[in-house]
C-alpha positions in Angstrom: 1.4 6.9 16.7 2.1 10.6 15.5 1.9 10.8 11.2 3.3 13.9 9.8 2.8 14.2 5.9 5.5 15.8 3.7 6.6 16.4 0.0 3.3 17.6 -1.8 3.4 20.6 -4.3 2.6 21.9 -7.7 3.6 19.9 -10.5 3.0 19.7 -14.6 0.8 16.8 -15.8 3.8 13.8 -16.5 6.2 14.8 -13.6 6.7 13.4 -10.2 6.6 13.8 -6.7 7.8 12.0 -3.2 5.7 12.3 -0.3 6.8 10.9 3.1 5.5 10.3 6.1 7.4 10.6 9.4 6.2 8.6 12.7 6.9 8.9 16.0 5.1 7.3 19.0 4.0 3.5 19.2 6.6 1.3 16.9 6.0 2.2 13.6 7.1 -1.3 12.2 4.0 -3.0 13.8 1.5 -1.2 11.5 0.3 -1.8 7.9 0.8 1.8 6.2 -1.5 3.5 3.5 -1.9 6.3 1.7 -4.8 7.9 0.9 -6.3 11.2 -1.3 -9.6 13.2 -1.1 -10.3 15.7 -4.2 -12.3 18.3 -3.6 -15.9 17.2 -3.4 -15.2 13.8 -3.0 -14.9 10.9 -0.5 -11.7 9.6 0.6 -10.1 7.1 -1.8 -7.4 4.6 -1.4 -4.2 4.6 -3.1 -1.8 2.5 -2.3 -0.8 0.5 1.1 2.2 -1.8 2.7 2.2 -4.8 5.0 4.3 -3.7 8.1 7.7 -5.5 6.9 7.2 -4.2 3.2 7.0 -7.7 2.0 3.2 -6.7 0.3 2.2 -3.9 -1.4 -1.8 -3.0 -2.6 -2.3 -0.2 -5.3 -5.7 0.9 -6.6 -5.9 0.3 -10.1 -5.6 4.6 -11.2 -2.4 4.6 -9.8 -0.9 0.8 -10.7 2.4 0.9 -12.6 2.9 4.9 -11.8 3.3 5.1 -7.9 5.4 3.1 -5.7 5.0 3.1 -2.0 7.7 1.5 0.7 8.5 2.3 3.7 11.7 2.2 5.9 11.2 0.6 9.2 14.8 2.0 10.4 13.4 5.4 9.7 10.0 5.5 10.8 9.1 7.0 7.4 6.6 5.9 5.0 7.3 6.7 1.0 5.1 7.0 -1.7 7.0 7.9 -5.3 4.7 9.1 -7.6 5.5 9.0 -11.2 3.5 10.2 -15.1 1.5 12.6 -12.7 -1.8 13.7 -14.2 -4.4 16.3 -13.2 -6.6 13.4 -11.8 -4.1 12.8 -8.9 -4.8 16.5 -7.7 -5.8 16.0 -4.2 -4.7 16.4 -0.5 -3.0 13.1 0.0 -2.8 11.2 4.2 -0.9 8.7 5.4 -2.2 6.3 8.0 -1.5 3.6 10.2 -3.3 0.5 10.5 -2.5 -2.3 13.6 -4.3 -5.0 12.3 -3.4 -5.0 8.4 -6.6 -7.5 7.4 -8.3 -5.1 4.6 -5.7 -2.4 4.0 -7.9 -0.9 1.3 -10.6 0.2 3.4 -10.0 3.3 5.1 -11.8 2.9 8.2 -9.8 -0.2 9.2 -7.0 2.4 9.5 -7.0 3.7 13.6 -3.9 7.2 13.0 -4.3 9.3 10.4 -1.6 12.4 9.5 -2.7 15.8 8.8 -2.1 15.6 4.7 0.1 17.3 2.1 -1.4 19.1 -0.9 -0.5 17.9 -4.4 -1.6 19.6 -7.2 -1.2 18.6 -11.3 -1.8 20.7 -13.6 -2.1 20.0 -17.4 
């Protein structure tokens, strides 16, 4: 599956942003979806992730009650709203795909990865 990354930018600390993420390829329903951000200088960190019919959703804990992820299987697009934005969430942000969908917090369980979108917060 193809992953194409979308909607980062600049943005004040306390606003919001929607990234998407566009498949094409293999069927995009059969795969648990993530989302993913690397800061400069630093490993690859999970953020938030979605079973393949949206029915469970995992956050990490710096991003609980602020972003939302979902995804519309009609689409092939993956969503994640991101609200109360601080400079901490600066990072280039990837979406994934994962077939198997057992530890969807663990990046290397994921087997497509899309280029990433730039989002920048400043304070």
């Amino acid at each position: 599956v193809q992953l194409q990354a979308s909607g980062g930018g600049l943005v004040q600390a306390g606003g919001s942003l929607r990234l998407s993420c566009a498949a094409s390829g293999r069927t995009f329903s059969r795969y648990t979806m993530g989302w993913f951000r690397q800061a400069p200088g630093k490993e690859r960190e999970f953020v938030a992730a979605i079973s393949w019919t949206g029915g469970s959703t995992y956050y990490a804990d710096s991003v609980k009650g602020r972003f939302t992820i979902s995804r519309d299987n009609a689409k092939n697009t993956l969503y994640l709203q991101m609200n109360s934005l601080k400079p901490e969430d600066t990072a280039v942000y990837y979406c994934a795909a994962d077939h198997l969908g057992m530890r969807p917090q663990i990046r290397y369980e994921y087997d497509y990865w899309g280029q990433g979108t730039q989002v920048t917060v400043s304070s």
